[in-house]
Backbone as JSON, one array per atom type, in Angstrom:
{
  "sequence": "XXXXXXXXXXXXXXXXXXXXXXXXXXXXXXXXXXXXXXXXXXXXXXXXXXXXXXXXXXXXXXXXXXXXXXXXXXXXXXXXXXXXXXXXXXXXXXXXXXXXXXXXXXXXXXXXXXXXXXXXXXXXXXXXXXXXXXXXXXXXXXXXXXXXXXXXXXXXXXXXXXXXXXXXXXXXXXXXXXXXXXXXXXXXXXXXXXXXXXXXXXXXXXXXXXXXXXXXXXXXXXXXXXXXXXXXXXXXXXXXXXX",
  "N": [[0.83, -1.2, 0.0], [2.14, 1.14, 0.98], [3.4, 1.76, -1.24], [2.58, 1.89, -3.45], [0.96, 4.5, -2.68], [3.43, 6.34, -2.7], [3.72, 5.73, -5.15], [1.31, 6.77, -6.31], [1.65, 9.91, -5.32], [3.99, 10.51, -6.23], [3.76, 10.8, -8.8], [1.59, 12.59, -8.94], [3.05, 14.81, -8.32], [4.82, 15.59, -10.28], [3.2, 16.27, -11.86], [2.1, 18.19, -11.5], [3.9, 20.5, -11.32], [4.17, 20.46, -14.37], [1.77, 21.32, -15.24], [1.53, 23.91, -14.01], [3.41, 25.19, -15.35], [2.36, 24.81, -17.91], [0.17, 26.54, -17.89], [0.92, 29.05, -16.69], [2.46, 29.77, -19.43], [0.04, 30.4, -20.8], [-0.8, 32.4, -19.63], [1.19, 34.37, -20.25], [1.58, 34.14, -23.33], [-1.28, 35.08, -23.37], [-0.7, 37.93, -22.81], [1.4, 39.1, -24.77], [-0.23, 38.48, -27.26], [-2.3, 40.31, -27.05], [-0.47, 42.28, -26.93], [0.32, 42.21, -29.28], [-1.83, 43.07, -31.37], [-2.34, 45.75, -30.43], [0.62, 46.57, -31.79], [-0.09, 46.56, -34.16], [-0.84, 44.16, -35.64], [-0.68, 41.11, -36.52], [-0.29, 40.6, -39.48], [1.02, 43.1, -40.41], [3.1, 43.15, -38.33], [4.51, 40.53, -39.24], [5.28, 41.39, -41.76], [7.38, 43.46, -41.06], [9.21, 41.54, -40.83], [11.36, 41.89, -42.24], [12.91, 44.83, -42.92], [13.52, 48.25, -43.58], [15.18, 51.3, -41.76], [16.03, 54.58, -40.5], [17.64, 57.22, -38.54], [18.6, 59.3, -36.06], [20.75, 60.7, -33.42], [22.01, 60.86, -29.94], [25.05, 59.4, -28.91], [27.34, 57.88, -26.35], [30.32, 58.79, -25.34], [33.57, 59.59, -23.68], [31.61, 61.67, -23.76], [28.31, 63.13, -24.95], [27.95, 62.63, -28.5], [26.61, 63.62, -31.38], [25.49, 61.33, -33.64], [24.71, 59.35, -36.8], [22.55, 57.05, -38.04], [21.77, 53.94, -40.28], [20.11, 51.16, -41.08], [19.13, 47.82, -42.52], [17.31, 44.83, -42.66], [16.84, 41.62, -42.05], [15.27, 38.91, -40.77], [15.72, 36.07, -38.98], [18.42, 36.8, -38.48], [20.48, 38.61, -40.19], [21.6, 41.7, -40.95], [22.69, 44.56, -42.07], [24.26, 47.73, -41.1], [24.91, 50.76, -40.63], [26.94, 53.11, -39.45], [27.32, 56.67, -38.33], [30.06, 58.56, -37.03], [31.2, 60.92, -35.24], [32.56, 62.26, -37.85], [33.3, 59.95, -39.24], [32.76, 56.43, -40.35], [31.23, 53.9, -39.37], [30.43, 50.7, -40.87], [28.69, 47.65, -39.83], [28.12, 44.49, -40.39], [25.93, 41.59, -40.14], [25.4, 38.26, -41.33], [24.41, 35.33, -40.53], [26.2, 32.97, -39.01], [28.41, 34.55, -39.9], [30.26, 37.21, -39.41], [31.17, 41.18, -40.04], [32.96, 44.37, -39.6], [33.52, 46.55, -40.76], [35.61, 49.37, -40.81], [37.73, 52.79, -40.45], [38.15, 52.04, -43.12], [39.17, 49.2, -43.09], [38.53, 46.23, -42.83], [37.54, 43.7, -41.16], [36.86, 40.29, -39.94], [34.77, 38.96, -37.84], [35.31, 38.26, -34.26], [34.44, 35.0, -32.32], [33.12, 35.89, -29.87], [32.61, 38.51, -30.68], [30.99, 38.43, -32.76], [28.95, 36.98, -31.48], [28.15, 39.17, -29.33], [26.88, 40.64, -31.4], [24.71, 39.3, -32.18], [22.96, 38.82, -30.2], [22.1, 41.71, -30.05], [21.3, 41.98, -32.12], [19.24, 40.34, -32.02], [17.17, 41.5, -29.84], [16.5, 43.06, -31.44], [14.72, 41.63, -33.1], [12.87, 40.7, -31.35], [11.27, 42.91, -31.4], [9.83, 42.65, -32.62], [8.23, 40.76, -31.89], [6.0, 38.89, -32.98], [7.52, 36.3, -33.3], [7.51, 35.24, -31.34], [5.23, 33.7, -30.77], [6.34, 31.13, -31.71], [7.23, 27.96, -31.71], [9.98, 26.94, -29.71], [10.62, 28.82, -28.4], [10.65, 29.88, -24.43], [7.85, 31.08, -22.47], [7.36, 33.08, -19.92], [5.54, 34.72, -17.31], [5.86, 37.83, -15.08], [6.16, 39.14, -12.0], [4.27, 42.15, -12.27], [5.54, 45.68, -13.02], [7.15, 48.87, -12.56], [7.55, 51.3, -15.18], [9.28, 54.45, -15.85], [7.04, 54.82, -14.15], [5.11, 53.9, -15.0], [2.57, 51.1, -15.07], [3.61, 48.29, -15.85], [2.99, 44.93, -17.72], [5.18, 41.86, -17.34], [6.85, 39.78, -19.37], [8.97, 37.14, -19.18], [11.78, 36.15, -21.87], [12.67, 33.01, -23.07], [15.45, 31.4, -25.06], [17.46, 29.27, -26.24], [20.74, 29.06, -26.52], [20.93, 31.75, -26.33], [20.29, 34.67, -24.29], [18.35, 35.44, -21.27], [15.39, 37.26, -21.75], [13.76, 40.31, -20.78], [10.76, 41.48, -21.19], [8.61, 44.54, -21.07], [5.28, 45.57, -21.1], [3.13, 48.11, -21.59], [0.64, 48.58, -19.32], [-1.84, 49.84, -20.09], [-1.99, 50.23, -22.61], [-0.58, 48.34, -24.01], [1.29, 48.25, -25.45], [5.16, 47.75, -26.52], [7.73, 48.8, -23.95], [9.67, 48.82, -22.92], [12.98, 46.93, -23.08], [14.88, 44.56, -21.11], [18.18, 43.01, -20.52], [21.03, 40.49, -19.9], [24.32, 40.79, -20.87], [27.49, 40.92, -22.64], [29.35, 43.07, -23.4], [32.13, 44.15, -25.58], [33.47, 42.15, -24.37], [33.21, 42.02, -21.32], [30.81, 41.36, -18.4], [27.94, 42.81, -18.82], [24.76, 44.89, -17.64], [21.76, 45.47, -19.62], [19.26, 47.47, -20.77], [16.77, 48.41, -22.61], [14.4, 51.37, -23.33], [11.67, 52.76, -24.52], [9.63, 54.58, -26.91], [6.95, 57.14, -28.07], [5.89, 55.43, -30.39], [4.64, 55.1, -33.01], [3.1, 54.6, -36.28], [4.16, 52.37, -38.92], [4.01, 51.69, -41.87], [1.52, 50.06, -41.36], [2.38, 48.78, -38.77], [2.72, 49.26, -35.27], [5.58, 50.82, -33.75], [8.04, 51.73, -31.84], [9.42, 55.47, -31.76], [11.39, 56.28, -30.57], [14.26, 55.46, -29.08], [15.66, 54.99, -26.06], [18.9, 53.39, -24.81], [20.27, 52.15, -21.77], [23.08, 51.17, -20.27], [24.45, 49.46, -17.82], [23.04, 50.95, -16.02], [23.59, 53.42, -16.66], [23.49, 55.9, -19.32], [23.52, 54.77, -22.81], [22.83, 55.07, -25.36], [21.14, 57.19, -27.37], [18.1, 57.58, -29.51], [16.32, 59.17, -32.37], [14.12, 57.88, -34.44], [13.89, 58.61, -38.09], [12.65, 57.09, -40.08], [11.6, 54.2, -40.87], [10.8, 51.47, -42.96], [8.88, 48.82, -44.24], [10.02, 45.93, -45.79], [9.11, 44.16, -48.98], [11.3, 42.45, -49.98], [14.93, 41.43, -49.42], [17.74, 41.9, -51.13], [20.39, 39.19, -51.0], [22.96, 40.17, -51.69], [23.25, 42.59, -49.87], [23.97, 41.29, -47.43], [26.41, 40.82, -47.79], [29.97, 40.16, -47.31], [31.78, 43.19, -46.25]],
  "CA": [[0.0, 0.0, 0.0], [2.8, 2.35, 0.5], [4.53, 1.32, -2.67], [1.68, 2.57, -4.35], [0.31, 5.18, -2.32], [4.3, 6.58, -2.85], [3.83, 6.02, -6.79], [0.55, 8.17, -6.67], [2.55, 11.03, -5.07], [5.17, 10.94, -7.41], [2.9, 10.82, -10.49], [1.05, 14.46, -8.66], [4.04, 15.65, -7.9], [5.48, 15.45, -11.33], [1.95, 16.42, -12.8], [1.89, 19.69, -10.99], [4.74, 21.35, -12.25], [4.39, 20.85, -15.9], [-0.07, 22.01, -15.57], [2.27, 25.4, -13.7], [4.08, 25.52, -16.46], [1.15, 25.08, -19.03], [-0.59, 28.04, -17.68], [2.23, 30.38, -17.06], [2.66, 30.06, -20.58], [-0.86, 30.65, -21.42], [-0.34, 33.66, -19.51], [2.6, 35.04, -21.15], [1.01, 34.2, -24.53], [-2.08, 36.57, -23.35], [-0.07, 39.41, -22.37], [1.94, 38.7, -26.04], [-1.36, 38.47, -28.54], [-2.51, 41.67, -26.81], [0.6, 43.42, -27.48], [0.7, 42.02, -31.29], [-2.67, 43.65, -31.91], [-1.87, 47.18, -30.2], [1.17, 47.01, -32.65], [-0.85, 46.92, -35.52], [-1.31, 43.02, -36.17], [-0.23, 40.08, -36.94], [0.04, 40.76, -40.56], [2.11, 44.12, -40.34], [4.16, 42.66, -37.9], [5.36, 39.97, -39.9], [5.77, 42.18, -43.11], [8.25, 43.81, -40.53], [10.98, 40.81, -40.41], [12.36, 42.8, -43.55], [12.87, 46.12, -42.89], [15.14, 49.25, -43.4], [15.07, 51.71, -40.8], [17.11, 55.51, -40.42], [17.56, 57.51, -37.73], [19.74, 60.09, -35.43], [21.02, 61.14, -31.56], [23.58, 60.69, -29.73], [25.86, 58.06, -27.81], [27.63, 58.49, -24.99], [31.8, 57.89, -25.13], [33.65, 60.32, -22.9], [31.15, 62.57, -24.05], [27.53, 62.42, -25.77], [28.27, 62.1, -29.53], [25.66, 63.13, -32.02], [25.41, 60.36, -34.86], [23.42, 59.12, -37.73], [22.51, 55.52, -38.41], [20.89, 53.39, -41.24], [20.41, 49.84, -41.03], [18.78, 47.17, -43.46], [17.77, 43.6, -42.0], [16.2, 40.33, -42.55], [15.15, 38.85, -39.47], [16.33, 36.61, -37.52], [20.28, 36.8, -38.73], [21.17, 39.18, -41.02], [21.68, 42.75, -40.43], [23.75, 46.0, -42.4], [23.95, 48.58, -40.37], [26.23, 51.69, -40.65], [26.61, 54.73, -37.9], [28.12, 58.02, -38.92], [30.07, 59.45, -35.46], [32.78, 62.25, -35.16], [33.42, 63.07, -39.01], [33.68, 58.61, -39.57], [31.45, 55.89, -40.61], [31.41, 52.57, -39.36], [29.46, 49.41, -41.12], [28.61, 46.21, -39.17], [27.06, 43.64, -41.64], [25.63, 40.04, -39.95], [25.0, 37.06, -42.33], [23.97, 34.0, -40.34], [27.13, 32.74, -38.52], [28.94, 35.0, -40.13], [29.97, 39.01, -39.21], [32.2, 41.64, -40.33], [33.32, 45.38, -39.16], [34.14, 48.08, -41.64], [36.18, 51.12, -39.48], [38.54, 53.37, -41.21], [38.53, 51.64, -44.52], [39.58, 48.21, -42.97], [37.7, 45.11, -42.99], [37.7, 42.62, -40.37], [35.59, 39.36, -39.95], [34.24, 39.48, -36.2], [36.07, 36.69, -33.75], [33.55, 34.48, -32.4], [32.96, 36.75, -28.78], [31.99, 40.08, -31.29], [29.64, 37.77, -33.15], [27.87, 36.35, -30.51], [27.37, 40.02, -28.63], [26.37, 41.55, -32.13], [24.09, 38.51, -32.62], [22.02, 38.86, -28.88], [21.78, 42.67, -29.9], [19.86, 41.63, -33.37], [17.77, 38.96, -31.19], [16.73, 42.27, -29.27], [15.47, 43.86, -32.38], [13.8, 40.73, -33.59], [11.95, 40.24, -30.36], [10.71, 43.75, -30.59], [8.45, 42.44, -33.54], [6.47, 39.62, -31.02], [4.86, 37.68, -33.52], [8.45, 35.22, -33.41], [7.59, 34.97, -29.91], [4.12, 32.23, -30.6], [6.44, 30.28, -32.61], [8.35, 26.94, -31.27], [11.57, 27.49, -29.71], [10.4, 30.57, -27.56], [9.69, 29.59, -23.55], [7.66, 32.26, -22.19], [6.72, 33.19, -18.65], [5.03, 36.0, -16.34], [7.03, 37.75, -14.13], [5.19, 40.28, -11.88], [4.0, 43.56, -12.95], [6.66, 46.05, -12.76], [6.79, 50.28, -13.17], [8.23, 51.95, -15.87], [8.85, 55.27, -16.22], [5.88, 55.27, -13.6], [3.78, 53.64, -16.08], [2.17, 50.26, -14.7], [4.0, 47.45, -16.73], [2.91, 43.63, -17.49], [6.52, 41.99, -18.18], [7.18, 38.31, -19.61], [10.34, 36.86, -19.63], [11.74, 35.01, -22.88], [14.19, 32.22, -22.76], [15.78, 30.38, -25.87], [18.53, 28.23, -26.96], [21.64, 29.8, -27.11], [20.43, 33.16, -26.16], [20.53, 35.12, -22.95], [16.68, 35.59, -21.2], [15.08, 38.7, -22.06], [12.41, 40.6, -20.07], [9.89, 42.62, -21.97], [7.75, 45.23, -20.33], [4.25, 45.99, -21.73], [2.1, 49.17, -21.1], [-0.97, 47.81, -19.26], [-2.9, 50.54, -20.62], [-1.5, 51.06, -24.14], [-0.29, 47.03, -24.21], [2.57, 48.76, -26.05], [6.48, 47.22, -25.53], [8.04, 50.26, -23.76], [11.15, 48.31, -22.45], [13.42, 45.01, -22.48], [16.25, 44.45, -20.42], [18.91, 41.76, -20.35], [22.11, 40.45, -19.34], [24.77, 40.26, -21.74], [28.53, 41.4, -22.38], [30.37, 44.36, -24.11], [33.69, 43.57, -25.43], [33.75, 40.54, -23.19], [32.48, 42.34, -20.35], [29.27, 41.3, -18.41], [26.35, 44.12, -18.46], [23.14, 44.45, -18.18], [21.32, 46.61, -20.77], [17.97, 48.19, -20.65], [16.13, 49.75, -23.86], [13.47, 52.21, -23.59], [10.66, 52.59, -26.18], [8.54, 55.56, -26.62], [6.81, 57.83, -29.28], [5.13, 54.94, -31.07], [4.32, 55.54, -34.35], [2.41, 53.4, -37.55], [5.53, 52.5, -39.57], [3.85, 50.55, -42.75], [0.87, 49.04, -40.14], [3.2, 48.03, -37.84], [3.19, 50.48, -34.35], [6.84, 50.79, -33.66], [8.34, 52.99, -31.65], [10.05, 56.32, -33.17], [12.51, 56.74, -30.15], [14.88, 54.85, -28.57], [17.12, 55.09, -25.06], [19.73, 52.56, -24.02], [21.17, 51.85, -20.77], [23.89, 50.06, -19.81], [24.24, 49.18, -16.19], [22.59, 52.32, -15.43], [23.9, 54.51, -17.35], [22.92, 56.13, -20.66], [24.39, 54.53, -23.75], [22.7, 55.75, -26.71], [19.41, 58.21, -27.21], [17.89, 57.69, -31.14], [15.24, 59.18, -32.5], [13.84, 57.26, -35.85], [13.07, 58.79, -38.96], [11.8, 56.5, -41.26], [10.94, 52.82, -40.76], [9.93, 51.02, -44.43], [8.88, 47.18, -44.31], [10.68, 45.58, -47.48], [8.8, 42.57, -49.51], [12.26, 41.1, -50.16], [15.95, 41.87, -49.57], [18.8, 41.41, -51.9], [21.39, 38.44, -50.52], [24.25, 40.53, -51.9], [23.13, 43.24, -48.96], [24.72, 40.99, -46.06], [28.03, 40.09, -48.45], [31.11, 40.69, -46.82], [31.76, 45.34, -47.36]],
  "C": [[0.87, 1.26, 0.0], [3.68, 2.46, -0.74], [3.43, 2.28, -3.59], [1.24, 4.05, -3.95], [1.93, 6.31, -2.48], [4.28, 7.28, -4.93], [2.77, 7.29, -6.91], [1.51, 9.48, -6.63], [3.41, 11.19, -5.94], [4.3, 11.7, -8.55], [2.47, 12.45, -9.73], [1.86, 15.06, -8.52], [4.58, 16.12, -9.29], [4.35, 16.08, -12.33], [1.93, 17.98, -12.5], [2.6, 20.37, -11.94], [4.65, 21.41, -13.79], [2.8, 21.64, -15.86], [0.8, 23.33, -14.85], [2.57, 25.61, -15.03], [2.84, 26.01, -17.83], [0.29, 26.48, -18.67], [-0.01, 28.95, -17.22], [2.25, 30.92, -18.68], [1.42, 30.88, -20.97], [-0.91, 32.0, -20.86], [0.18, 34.75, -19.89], [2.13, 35.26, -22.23], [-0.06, 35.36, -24.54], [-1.87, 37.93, -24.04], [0.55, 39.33, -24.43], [1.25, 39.23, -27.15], [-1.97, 39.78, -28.15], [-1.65, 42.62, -27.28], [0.53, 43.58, -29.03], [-0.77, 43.05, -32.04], [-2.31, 45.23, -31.55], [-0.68, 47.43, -30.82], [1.06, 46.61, -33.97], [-1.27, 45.36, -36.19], [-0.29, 42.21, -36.39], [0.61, 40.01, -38.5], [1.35, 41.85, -40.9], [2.77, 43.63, -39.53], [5.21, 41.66, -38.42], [6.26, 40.46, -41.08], [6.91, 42.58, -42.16], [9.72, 43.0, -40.22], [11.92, 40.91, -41.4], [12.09, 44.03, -43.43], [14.11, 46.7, -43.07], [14.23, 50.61, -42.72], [16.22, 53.29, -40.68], [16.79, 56.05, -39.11], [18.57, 58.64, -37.07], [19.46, 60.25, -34.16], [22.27, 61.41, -31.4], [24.3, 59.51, -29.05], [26.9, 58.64, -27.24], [29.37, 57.76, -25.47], [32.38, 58.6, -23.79], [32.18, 61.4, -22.52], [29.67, 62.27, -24.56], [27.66, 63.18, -27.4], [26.94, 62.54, -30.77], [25.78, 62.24, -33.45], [24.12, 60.28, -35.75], [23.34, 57.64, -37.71], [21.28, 55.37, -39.43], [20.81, 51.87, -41.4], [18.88, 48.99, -41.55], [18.94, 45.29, -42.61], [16.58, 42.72, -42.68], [16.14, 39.43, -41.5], [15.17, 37.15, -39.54], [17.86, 36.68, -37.49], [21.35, 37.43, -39.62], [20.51, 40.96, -41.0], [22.59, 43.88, -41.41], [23.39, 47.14, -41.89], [25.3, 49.85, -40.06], [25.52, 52.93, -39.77], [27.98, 55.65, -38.13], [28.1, 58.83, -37.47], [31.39, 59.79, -35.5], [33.55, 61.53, -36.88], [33.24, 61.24, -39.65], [32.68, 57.82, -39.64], [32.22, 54.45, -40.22], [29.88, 51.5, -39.82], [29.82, 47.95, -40.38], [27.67, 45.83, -40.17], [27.07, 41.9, -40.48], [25.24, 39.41, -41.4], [24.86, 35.53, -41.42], [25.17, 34.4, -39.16], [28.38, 33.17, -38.6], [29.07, 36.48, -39.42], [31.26, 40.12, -39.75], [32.43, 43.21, -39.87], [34.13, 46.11, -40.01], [34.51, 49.6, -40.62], [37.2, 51.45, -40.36], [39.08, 52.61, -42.28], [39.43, 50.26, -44.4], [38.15, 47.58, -42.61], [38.17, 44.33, -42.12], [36.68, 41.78, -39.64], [35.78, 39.47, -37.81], [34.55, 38.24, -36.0], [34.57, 36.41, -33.28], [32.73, 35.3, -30.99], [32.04, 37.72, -29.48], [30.92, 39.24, -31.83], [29.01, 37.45, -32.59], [27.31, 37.81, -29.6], [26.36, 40.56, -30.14], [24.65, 40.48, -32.13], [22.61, 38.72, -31.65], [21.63, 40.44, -29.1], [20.52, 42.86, -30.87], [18.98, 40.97, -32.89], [16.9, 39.83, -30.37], [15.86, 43.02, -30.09], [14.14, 42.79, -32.71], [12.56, 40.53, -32.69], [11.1, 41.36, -30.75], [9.07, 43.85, -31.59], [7.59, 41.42, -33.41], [6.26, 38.98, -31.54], [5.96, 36.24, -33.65], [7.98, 34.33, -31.85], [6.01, 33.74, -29.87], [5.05, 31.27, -31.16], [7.45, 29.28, -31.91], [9.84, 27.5, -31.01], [12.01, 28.32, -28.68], [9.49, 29.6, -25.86], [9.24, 30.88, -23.11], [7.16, 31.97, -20.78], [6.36, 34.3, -18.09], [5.91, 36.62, -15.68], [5.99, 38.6, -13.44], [5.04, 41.27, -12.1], [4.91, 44.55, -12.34], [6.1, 47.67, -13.17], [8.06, 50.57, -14.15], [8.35, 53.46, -15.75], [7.53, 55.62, -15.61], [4.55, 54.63, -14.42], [3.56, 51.53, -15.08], [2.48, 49.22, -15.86], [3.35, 46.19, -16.65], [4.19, 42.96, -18.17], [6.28, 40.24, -18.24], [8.57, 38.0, -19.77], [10.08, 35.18, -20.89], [12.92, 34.52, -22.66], [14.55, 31.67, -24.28], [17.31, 30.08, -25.98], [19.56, 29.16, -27.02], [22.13, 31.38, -26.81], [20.16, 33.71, -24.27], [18.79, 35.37, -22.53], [16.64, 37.07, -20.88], [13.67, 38.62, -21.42], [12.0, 41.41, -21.13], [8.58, 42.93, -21.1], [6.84, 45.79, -21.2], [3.52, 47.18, -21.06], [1.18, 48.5, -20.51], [-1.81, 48.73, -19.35], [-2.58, 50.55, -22.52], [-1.45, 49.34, -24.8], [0.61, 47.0, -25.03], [4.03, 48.31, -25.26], [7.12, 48.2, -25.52], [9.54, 49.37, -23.12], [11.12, 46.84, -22.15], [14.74, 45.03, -21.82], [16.73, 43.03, -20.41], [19.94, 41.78, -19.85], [23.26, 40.03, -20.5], [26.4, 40.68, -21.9], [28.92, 42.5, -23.86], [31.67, 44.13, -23.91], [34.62, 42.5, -24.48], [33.28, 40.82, -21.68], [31.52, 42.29, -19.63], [28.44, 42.89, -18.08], [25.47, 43.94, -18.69], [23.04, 45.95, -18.71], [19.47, 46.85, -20.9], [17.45, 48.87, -21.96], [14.25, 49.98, -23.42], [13.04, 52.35, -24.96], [9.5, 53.53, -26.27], [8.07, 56.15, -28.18], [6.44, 56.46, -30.59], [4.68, 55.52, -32.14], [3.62, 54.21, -35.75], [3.49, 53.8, -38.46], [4.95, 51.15, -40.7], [2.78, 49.57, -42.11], [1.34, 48.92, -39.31], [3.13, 49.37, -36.86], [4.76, 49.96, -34.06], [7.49, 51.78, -32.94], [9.37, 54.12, -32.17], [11.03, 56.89, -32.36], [12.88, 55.51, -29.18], [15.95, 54.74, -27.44], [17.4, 53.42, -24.82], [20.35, 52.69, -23.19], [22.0, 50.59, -20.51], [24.77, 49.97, -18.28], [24.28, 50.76, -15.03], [22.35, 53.31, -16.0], [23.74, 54.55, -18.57], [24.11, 55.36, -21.86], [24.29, 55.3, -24.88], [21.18, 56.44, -26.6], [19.3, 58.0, -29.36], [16.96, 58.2, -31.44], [14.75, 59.11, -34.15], [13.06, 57.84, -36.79], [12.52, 58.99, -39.98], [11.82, 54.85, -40.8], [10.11, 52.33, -42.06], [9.79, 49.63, -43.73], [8.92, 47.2, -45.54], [9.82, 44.39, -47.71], [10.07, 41.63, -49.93], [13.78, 42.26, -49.4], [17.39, 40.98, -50.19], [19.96, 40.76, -50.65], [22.71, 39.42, -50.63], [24.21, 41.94, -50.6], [23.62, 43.1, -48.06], [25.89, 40.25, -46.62], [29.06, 40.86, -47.43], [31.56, 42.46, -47.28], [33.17, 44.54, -47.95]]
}
């Protein structure tokens, strides 16, 4: 009798946690399909995993920096992206498993460290278009409601493969993603990094927001404010070739 009355227990014990699990998720997913409609749909959101994108601010070195940027992607691994700061232009281009760094008229393929931060920074953009986030691959969970900016957040954390877990904070009035934070490294360095998301805008259907702060463990990194956002029906392969 206790052999068995042992097995029950196991079996509930073991049953619990995954029916947690199952409705965490369904949770997460909620909060998620709400957001995807308050940024304009399902449909415009996908059109969005090809886009090109411009923009200007500043970034912070000694000093804050004003720059330009223009960057051209194909979601989820390929990226060109050039930033015009003090008088000089630098291009970063992803291609898969590939990466490369154009700076003063030299070329150099990215060791495997630079590829893997550039890679978690594109997985930050990709997220910020949700609709990847129903699709296999992606665990999702609740976390509790959090303030932004004073604003009453609902936040989910995402986990995958490979990839560092990212929080994303939703408006719970707007259901708009106003910030994600993670943990990740700079030049081998660990930091955590914070982006702000404001000034929403309809960019092709898609809401998107039209400004951008970054922090990095605290402190300001970069301020952008975007303007133009296209969604592309295709993009030329020869776009993420080696510059």
């Amino acid at each position: 009798m206790r052999i068995v009355a042992g097995i029950v227990l196991a079996a509930v014990g073991l049953a619990a946690p995954a029916s947690v699990r199952a409705d965490d998720r369904a949770k997460a997913v909620a909060v998620i399909e709400q957001a995807i409609k308050a940024h304009g749909g399902a449909d415009a959101l996908n059109k969005a995993q090809k886009r090109s994108r411009s923009g200007q601010g500043v970034i912070v070195f000694d000093g804050e920096e004003p720059f330009k940027t223009e960057e051209t992607v194909s979601f989820p691994d390929r990226c060109r992206m050039s930033l015009d700061v003090r008088s000089a232009r630098m291009l970063i281009v992803l291609n898969g498993d590939k990466g490369w760094m154009l700076a003063g008229g030299m070329v150099q393929e990215m060791n495997k460290a630079t590829l893997t931060e550039r890679r978690e920074e594109l997985y930050v953009w990709w997220l910020m278009t949700l609709t990847p986030l129903l699709k296999d691959g992606f665990e999702l969970k609740p976390l509790p409601d959090a303030k932004v900016n004073d604003r009453e957040a609902a936040v989910v954390k995402v986990s995958r493969k490979d990839y560092p877990d990212v929080r994303l904070y939703f408006d719970k009035k707007s259901d708009l993603l106003i910030k994600i934070a993670r943990r990740g490294t700079e030049a081998g360095v660990p930091v955590s990094k914070e982006y702000f998301y404001s000034d929403h805008k309809d960019y092709d259907g898609a809401k998107m927001p039209g400004k951008e702060l970054i922090t990095m463990n605290g402190k300001k990194l970069s301020e952008v404010k975007f303007t133009s956002c296209k969604s592309l029906n295709s993009v030329a392969d020869k776009t993420f070739d080696k510059p």
